[in-house]
DRENROFI-742648 format. One line per 8 residues: number of its first residue (from 1); for each residue x, y, z of C-alpha. Coordinates in Angstrom, 1 decimal, decimal comma. Layout:
NUM> X Y Z | ...
! end
This chain:
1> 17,2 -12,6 -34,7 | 19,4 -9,9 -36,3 | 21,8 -7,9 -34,0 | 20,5 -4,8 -35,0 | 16,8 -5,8 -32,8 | 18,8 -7,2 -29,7 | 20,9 -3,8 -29,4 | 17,0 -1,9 -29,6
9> 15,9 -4,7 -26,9 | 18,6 -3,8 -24,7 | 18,1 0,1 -24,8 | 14,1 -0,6 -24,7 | 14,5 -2,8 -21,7 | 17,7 -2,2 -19,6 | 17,0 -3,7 -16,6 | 15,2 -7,2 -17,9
17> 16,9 -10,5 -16,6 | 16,0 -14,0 -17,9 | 15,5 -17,1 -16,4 | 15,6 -20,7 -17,9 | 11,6 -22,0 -17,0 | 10,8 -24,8 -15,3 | 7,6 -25,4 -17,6 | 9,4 -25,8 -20,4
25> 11,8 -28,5 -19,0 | 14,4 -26,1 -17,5 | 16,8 -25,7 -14,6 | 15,5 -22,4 -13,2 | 19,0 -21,1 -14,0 | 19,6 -17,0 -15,3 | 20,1 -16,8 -19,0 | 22,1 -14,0 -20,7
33> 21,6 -12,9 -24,4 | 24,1 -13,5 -26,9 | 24,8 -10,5 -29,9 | 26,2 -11,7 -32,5 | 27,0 -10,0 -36,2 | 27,6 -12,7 -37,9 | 24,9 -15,6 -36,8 | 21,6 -15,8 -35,1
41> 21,8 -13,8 -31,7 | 19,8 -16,2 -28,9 | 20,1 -17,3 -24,9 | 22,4 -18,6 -23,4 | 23,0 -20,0 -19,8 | 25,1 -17,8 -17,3 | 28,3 -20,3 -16,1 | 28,5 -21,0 -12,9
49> 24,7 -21,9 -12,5 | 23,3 -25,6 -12,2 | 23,1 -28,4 -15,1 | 20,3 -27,8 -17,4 | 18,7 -31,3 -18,9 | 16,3 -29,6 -21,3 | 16,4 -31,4 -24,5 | 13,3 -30,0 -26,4
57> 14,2 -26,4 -27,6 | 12,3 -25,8 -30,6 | 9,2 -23,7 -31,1 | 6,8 -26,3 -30,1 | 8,5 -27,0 -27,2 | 5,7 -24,0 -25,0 | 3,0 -25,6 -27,0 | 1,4 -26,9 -23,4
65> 1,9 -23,2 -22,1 | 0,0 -21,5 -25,0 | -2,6 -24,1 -25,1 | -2,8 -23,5 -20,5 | -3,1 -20,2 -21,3 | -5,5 -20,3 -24,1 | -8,3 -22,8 -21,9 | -7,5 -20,4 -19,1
73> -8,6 -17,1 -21,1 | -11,3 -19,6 -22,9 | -13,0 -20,0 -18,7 | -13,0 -16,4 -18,2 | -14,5 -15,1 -21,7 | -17,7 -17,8 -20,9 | -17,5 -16,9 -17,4 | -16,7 -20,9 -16,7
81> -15,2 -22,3 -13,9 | -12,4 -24,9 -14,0 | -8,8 -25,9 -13,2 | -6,1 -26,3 -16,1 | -3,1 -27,9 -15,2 | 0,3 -29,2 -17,4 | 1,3 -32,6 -16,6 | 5,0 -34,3 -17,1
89> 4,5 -38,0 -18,3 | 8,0 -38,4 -18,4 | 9,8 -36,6 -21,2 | 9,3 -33,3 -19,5 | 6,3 -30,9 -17,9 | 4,5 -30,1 -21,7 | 3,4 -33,8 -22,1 | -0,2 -32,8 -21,5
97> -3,0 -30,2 -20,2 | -5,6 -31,0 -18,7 | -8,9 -29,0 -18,1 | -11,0 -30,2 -15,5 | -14,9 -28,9 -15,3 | -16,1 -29,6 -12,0 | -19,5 -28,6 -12,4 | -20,0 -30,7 -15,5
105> -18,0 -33,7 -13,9 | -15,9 -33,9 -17,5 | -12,5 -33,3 -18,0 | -10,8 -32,1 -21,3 | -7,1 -34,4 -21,9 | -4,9 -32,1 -24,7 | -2,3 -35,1 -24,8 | 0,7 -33,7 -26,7
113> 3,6 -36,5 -26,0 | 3,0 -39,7 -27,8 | 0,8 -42,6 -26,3 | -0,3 -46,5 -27,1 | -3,5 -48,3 -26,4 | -2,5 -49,6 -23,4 | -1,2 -46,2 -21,8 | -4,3 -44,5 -23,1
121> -6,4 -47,1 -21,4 | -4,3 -47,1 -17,9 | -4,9 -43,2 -18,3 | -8,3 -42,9 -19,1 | -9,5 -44,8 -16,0 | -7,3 -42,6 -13,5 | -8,7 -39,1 -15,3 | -12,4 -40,6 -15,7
129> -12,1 -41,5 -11,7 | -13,9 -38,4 -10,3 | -16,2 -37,3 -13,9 | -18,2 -39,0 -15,9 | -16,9 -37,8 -19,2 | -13,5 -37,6 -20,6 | -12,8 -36,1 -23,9 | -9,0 -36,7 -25,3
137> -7,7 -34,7 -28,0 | -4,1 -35,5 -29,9 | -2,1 -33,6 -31,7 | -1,1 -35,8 -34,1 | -3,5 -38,7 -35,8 | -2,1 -42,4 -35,8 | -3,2 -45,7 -34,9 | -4,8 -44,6 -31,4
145> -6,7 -41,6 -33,0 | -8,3 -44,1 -35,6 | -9,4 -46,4 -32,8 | -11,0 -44,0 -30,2 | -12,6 -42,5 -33,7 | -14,2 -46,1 -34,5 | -15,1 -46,0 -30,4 | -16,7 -42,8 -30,2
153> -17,8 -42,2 -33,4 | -16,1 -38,8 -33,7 | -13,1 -37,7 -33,0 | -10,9 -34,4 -31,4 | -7,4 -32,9 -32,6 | -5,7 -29,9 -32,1 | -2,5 -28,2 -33,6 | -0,7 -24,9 -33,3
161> 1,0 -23,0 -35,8 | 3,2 -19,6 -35,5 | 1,9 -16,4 -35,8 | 4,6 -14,1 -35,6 | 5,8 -14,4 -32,2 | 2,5 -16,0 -30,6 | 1,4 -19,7 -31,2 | -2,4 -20,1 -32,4
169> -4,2 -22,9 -31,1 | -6,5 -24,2 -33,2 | -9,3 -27,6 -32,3 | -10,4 -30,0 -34,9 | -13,4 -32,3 -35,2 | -14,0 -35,3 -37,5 | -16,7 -37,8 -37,3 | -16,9 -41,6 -38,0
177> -18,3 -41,1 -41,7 | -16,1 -38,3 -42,8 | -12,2 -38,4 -43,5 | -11,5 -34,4 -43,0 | -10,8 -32,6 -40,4 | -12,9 -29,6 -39,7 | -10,2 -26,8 -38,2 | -11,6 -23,8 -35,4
185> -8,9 -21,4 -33,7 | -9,9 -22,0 -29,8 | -10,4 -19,1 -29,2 | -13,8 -19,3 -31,2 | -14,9 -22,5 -29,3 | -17,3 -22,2 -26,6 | -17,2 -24,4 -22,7 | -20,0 -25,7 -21,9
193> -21,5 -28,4 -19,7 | -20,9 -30,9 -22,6 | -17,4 -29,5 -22,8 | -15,5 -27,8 -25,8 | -17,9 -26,7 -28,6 | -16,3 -25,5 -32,0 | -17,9 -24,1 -34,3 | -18,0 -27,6 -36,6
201> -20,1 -28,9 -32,9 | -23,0 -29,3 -34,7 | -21,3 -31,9 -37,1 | -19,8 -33,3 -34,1 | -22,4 -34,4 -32,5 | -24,9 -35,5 -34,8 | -25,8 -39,1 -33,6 | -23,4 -41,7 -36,0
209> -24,0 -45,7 -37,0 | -21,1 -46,8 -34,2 | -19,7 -50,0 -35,4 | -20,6 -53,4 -34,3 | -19,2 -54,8 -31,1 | -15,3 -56,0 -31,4 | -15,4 -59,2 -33,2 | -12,6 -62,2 -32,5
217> -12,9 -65,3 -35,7 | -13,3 -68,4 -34,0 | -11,3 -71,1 -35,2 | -12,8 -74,2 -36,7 | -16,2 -75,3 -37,0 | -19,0 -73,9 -34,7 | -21,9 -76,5 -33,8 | -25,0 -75,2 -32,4
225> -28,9 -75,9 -31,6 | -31,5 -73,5 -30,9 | -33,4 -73,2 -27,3 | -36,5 -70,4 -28,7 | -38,3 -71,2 -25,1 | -35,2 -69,5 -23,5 | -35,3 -65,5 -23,2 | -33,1 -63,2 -24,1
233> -32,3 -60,5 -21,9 | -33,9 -57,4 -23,2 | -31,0 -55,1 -22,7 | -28,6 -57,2 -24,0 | -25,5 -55,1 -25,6 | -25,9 -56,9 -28,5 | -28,9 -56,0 -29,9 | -28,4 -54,5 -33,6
241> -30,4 -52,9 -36,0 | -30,4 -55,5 -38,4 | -29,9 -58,9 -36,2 | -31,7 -61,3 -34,3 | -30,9 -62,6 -30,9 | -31,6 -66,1 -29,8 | -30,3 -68,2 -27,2 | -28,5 -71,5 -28,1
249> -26,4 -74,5 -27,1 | -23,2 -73,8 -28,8 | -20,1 -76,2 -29,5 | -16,6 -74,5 -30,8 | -13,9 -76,4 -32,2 | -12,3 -78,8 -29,1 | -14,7 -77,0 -26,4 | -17,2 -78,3 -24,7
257> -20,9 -77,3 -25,1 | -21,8 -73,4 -23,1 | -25,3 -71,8 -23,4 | -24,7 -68,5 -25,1 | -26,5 -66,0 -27,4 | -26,5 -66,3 -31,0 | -27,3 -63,2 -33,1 | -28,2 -64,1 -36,4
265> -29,7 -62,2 -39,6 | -33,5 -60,6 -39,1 | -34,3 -61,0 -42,5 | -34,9 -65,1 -42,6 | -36,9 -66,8 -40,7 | -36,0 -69,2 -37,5 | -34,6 -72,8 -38,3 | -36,5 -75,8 -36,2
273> -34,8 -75,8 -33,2 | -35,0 -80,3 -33,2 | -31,7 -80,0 -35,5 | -28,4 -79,3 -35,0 | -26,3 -76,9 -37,6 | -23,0 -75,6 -38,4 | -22,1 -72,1 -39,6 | -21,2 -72,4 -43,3
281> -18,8 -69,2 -43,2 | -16,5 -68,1 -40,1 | -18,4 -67,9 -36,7 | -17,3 -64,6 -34,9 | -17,2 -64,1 -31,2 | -18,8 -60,3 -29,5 | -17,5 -58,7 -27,0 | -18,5 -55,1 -25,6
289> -15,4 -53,7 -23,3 | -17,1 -53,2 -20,4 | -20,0 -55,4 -20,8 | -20,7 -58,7 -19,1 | -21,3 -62,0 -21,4 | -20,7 -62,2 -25,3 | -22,3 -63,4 -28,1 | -21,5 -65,5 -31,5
297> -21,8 -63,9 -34,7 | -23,1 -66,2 -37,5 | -24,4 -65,1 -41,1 | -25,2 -68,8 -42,8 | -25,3 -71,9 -41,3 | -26,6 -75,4 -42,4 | -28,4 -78,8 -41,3 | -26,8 -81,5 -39,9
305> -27,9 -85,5 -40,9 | -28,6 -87,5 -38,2 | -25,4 -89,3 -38,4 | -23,0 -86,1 -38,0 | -26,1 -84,4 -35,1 | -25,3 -87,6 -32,9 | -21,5 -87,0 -33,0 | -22,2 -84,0 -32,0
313> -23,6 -85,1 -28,5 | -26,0 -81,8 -29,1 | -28,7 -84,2 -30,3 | -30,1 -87,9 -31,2 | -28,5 -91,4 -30,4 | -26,1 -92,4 -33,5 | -28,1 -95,4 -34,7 | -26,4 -99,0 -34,7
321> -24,9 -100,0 -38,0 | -26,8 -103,3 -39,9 | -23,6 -104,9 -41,1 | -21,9 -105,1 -37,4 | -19,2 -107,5 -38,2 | -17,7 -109,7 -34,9 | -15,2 -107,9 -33,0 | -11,9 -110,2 -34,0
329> -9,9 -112,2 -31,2 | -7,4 -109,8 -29,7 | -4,1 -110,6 -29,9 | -0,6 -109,6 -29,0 | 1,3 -107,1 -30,7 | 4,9 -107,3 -31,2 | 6,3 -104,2 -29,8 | 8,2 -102,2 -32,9
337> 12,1 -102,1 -32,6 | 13,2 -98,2 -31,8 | 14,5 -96,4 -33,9 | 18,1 -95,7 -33,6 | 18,6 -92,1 -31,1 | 21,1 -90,2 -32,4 | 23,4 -88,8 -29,9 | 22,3 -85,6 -27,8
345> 24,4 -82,4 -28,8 | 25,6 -79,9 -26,0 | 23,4 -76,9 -26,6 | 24,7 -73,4 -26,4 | 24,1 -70,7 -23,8 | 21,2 -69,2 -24,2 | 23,5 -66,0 -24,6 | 25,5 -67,9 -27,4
353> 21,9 -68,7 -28,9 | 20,9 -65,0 -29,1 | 24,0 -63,5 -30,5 | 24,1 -66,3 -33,4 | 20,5 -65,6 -34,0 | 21,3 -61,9 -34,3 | 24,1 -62,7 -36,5 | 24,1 -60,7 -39,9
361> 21,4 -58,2 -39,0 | 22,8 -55,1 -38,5 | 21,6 -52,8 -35,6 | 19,9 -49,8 -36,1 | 21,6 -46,6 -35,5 | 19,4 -46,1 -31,8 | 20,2 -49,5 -31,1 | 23,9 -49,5 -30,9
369> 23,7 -46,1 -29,3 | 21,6 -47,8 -26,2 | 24,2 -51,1 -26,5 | 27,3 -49,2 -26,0 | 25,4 -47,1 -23,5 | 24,7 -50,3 -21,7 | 28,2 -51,7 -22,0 | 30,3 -48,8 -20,9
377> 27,6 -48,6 -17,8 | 28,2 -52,1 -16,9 | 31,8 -51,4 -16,7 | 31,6 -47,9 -15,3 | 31,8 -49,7 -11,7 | 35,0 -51,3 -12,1 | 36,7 -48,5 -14,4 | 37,3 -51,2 -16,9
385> 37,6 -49,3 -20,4 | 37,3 -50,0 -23,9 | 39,0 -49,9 -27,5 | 36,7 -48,6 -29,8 | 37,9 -50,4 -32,6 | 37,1 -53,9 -30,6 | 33,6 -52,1 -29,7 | 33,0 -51,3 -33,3
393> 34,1 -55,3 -34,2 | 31,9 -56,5 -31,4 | 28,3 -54,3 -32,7 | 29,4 -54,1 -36,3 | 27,3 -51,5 -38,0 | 27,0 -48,2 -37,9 | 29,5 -48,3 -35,1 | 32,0 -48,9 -38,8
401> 33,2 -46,9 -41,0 | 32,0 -43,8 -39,0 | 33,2 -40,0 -40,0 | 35,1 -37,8 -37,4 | 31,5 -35,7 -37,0 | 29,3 -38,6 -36,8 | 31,6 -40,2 -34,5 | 31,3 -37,4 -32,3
409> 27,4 -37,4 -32,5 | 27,0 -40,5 -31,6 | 29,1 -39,8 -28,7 | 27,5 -37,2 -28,1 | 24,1 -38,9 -27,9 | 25,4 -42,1 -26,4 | 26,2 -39,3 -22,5 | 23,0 -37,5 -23,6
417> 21,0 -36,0 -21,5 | 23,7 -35,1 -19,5 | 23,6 -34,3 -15,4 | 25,2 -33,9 -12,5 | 24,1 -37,7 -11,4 | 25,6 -39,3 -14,6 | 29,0 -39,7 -15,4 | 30,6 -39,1 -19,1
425> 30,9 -42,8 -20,0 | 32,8 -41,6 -23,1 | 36,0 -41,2 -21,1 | 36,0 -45,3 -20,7 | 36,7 -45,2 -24,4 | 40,0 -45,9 -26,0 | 42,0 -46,1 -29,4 | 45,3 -46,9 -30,2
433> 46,6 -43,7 -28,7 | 45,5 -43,1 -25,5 | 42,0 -40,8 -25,2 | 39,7 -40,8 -28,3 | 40,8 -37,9 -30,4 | 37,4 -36,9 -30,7 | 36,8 -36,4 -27,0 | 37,4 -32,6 -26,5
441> 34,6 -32,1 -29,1 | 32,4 -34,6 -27,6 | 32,4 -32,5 -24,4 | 32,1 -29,2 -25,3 | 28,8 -30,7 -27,1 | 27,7 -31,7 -24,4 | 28,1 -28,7 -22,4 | 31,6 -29,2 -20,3
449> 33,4 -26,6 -19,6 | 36,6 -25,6 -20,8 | 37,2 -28,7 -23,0 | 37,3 -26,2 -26,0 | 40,2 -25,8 -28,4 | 42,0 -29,0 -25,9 | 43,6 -31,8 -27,9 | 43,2 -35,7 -26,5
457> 47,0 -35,5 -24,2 | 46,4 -32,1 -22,9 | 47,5 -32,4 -19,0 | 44,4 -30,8 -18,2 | 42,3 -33,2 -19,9 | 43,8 -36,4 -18,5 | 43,5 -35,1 -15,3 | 39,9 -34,5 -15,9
465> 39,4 -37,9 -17,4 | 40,9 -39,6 -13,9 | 38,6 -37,4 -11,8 | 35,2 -38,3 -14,1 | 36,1 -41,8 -14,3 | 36,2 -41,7 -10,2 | 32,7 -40,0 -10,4 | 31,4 -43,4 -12,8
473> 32,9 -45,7 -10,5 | 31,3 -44,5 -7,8 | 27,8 -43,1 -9,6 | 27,1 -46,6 -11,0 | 28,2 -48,2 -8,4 | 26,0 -50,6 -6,2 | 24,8 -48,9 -4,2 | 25,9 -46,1 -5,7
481> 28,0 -43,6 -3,8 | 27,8 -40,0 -3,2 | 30,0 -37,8 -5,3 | 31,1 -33,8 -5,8 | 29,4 -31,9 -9,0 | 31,4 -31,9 -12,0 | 34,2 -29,6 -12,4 | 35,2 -27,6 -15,5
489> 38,2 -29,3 -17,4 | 40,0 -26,4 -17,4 | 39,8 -23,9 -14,5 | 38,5 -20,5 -15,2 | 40,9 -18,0 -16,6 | 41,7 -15,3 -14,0 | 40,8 -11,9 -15,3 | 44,0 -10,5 -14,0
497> 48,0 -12,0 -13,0 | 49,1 -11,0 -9,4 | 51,7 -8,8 -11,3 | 49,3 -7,0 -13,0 | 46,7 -6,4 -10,2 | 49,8 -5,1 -8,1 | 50,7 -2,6 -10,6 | 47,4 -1,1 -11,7
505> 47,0 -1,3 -7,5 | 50,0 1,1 -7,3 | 49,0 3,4 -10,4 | 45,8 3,7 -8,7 | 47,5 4,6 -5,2 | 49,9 6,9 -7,2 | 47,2 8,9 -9,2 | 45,4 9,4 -5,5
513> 48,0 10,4 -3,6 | 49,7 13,1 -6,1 | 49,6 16,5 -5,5 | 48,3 18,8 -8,1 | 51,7 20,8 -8,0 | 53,6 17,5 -8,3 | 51,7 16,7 -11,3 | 53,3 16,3 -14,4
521> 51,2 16,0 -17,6 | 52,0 12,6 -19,2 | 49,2 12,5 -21,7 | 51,3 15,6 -23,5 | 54,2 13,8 -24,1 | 53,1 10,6 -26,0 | 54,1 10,3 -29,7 | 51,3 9,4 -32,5
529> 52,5 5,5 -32,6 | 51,1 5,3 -28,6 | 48,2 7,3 -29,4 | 47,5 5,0 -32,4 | 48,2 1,8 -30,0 | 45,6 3,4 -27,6 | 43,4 4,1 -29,9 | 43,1 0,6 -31,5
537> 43,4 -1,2 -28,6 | 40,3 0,8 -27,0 | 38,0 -0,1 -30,2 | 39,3 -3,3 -29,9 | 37,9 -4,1 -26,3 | 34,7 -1,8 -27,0 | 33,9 -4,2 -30,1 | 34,6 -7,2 -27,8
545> 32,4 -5,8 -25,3 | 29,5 -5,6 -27,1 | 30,1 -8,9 -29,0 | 29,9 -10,6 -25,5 | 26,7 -8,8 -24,2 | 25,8 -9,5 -20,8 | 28,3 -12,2 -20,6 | 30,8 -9,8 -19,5
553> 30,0 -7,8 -16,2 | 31,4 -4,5 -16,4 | 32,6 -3,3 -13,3 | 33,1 0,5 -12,1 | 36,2 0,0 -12,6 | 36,6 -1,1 -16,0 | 33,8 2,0 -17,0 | 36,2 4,7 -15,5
561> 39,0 3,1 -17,4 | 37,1 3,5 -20,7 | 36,4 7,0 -20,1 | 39,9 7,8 -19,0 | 41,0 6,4 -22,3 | 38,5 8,2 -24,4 | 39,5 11,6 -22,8 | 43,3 11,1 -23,3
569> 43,1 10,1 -26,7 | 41,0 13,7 -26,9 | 43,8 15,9 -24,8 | 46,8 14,0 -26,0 | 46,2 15,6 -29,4 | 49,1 18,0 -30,2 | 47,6 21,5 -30,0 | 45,0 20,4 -28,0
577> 44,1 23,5 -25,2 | 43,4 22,1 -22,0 | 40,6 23,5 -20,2 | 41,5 26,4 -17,3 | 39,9 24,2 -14,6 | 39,9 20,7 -16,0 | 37,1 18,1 -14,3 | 38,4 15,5 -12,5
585> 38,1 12,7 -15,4 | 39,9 15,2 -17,4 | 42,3 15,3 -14,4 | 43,2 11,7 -14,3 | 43,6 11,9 -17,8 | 46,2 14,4 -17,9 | 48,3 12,4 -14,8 | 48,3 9,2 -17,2
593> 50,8 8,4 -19,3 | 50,9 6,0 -22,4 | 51,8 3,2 -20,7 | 49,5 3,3 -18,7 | 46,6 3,6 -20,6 | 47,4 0,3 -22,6 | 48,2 -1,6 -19,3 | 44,7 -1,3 -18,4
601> 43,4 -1,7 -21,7 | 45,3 -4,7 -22,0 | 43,8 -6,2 -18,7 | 40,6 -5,6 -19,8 | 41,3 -7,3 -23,1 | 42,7 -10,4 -20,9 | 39,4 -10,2 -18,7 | 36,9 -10,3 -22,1
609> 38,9 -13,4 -23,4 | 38,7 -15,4 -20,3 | 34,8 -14,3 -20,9 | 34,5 -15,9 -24,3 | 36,6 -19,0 -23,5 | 33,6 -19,5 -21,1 | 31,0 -20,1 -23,6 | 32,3 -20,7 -26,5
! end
């Protein structure tokens, strides 16, 4: 982190090179290391090398390599066999490890990116299709932890947390009946045949009261009769500690009568099963995923008269009344006059419908961000573009009354992640000017090239803007067309002119081809305001140098240079004595004038601030 342990990371380890990994979301590209005096010294990405789309960079983004590494070491120390694997469920390669036991037919799910019921139930049956066990543990509780807990009975979490520069896994347990969380570092845990054992296993697995079957109210009445000749089968999944089961005709609410089982309290005896009842409270409906049939769920019921059993068509004849009266005559009815219809109304498109309905609620800041995402991607194809004051009128909030920075985040997030098969779709925006003002930041944000320091009508930039809206119309397209990589909006700076290349060229050829009679001693005859010039400018490029780090390649060229500078500034010292037979660095020195000294230096100078405008 401080300067000060890069520089003693350097001279440790001269030759080390870095790579961006593909396990942690990466483009496989070479990384360089920043130094830095006056922030936080970290990688960064060598230009030149392909678009990088990793968007998790934060210490828990190797989480799934520390906990692959941990199981891994966790199979040899038991002497185990199994296969551990990192999976990529979309948002990148950590979004789970799985360990698979082959011998125990169970596999071990560490599920680290988030998950509902129904993806957790479309991937439990593919990782349960060759064992006959899984075991999921999450790394954060929620609604889906709570319901494989009520399932199960117990429950498996893990977390990690940083130990100086290692991340500790650690495995929790927790069981239906108690709230905590019992925490073991996994290293401590044991693999077995019945999986991962911590420590806390023994708490784990004592045998728990697992809830009653999933229960559905049924609406309305529930009418019912018992049939106590009829069995029950004997290993019927509802059978409760608790409950009786009985079989019985059974009439819901507008349904017609279905045989089904009836589980009913143990602790009172069986009604006569000649009369027909009705649950007093709600009647509940069972059902066991994976079961066949279900059962109804009643607590009280009570008798039916004869007169309500008959309605029922469940039992008895509904007796004739005493007092029939005659049926009257029939006779014709007048038909009623209609009411007046008042006239039909043109509805509005459905579109119409559904922006008057959304009328007054603002939109969430991630809404707007994937509605103006979808609006400038619609029009991408025809290179239609947009004012962003008419966008901001259209979506109302929080596209108003935006500041310049979080206009340029949400910008910034609207073209993010970026890659070399998307387009910037923030160059199809507008104002009243020309180009949003905001745009050179927006790019250098997002990683473009030479957009730093550019203002909105820099040639360079419009000409940029033209080619990337070339590369939207044809990337979003359909079909889509094939198009060349992105360029840089400004081209790299070259190290050196033409002039100047031609006249270190001939100081070079010069120096070589002298004679040592011909040579005159120029570093003798420089006053102190050139030696103070050299002298500056040569601390000057060394500080540069090391700011830059291995962003700048120092050629064999630019080395000898350095020396060459540091010896003149030694023998152009008045009173100075030059050695009888000078070495040959000390030679060149002495054949080198003032001027030419800084014309180097300056080139070099030149070549480190093309370097920074690079990456910074």
């Amino acid at each position: 982190m401080e300067f000060t342990e890069l520089e003693a990371w350097r001279r440790r380890h001269p030759h080390y090179t870095y790579w961006c990994g593909y396990e942690l979301g990466g483009c496989g590209g070479r990384l360089m290391d920043r130094l830095y005096h006056d922030k936080v010294c970290h990688f960064a990405h060598v230009a030149g090398g392909p678009t990088c789309g990793r968007a998790a960079t934060g210490e828990s983004s190797a989480d799934h390599l520390f906990i692959k590494r941990g199981l891994r070491d966790l199979l040899s120390k038991h002497g185990q066999r199994g296969d551990v694997r990192t999976h990529d469920l979309g948002s990148g390669p950590g979004g789970a490890v799985d360990l698979h036991l082959p011998a125990a037919r169970r596999r071990l799910r560490f599920q680290l990116s988030r998950l509902d019921y129904r993806g957790w139930r479309t991937a439990n049956l593919a990782l349960g299709g060759d064992v006959d066990e899984v075991d999921w543990l999450f790394g954060s509780d929620g609604s889906l932890t709570e319901e494989l807990l009520a399932r199960n009975g117990y429950g498996l979490r893990f977390r990690l947390e940083t130990v100086g520069g290692e991340r500790r896994v650690y495995v929790g347990t927790r069981t239906y009946d108690e709230q905590s969380v019992r925490w073991d570092l996994l290293e401590d845990c044991r693999i077995e045949r019945a999986g991962l054992l911590t420590p806390s296993a023994a708490a784990l697995r004592v045998p728990v009261q697992r809830p009653e079957p999933f229960a559905f109210p049924l609406d309305g009445p529930t009418i019912f009769i018992l049939d106590k000749e009829a069995p029950v089968p004997d290993d019927s999944p509802f059978a409760a500690e608790g409950r009786r089961l009985v079989m019985a005709d059974v009439k819901p609410l507008g349904s017609p009568v279905v045989r089904a089982v009836l589980s009913l309290p143990d602790d009172t005896a069986l009604p006569p099963a000649q009369y027909v009842y009705r649950a007093a409270d709600g009647a509940r409906l069972l059902v066991r995923e994976g079961a066949d049939g279900w059962a109804v769920h009643l607590d009280r019921f009570v008798r039916l008269n004869a007169h309500e059993a008959a309605r029922t068509g469940l039992a008895g004849v509904l007796p004739e009344s005493p007092e029939r009266q005659p049926a009257p005559a029939p006779r014709m009815r007048q038909p009623d006059p209609r009411p007046p219809v008042a006239p039909l109304r043109a509805q509005p498109p459905a579109a119409d419908r559904k922006q008057r309905a959304k009328k007054g609620v603002p939109l969430t800041r991630d809404q707007a961000i994937v509605r103006v995402r979808e609006i400038l991607r619609a029009s991408a194809p025809r290179g239609r573009t947009h004012h962003w004051s008419a966008l901001a009128a259209q979506l109302g909030e929080p596209l108003t009354n935006m500041s310049a920075s979080e206009h340029i985040d949400f910008l910034v997030e609207v073209d993010s992640p970026l890659w070399d098969t998307k387009a910037v779709l923030s160059v199809l925006l507008r104002d009243d000017a020309g180009l949003l003002p905001c745009l050179p930041a927006v790019l250098a944000k997002l990683g473009v090239r030479g957009a730093e320091g550019l203002s909105a009508d820099s040639p360079a930039l419009l000409s940029w803007v033209n080619q990337e809206t070339e590369r939207a119309i044809a990337l979003y397209a359909k079909p889509s067309r094939a198009v060349l990589r992105r360029q840089p909006v400004t081209s790299p700076a070259r190290a050196l002119t033409v002039r100047q290349e031609r006249e270190i060229g001939a100081l070079i050829r010069r120096v070589q081809q002298h004679q040592p009679k011909q040579v005159r001693f120029e570093s003798r005859d420089s006053t102190a305001a050139e030696r103070q010039q050299v002298r500056e400018l040569l601390k000057r490029v060394e500080k540069r140098m090391s700011v830059l780090g291995g962003a700048f390649k120092t050629s064999k060229q630019t080395r000898r240079t350095l020396r060459v500078a540091r010896v003149w500034l030694t023998l152009a010292v008045p009173g100075y004595l030059i050695p009888a037979n000078p070495s040959p660095l000390e030679n060149q020195a002495l054949r080198t004038s003032a001027a030419d000294v800084l014309v180097r230096l300056s080139a070099i100078a030149r070549t480190l601030e093309a370097t920074k405008l690079k990456y910074w």
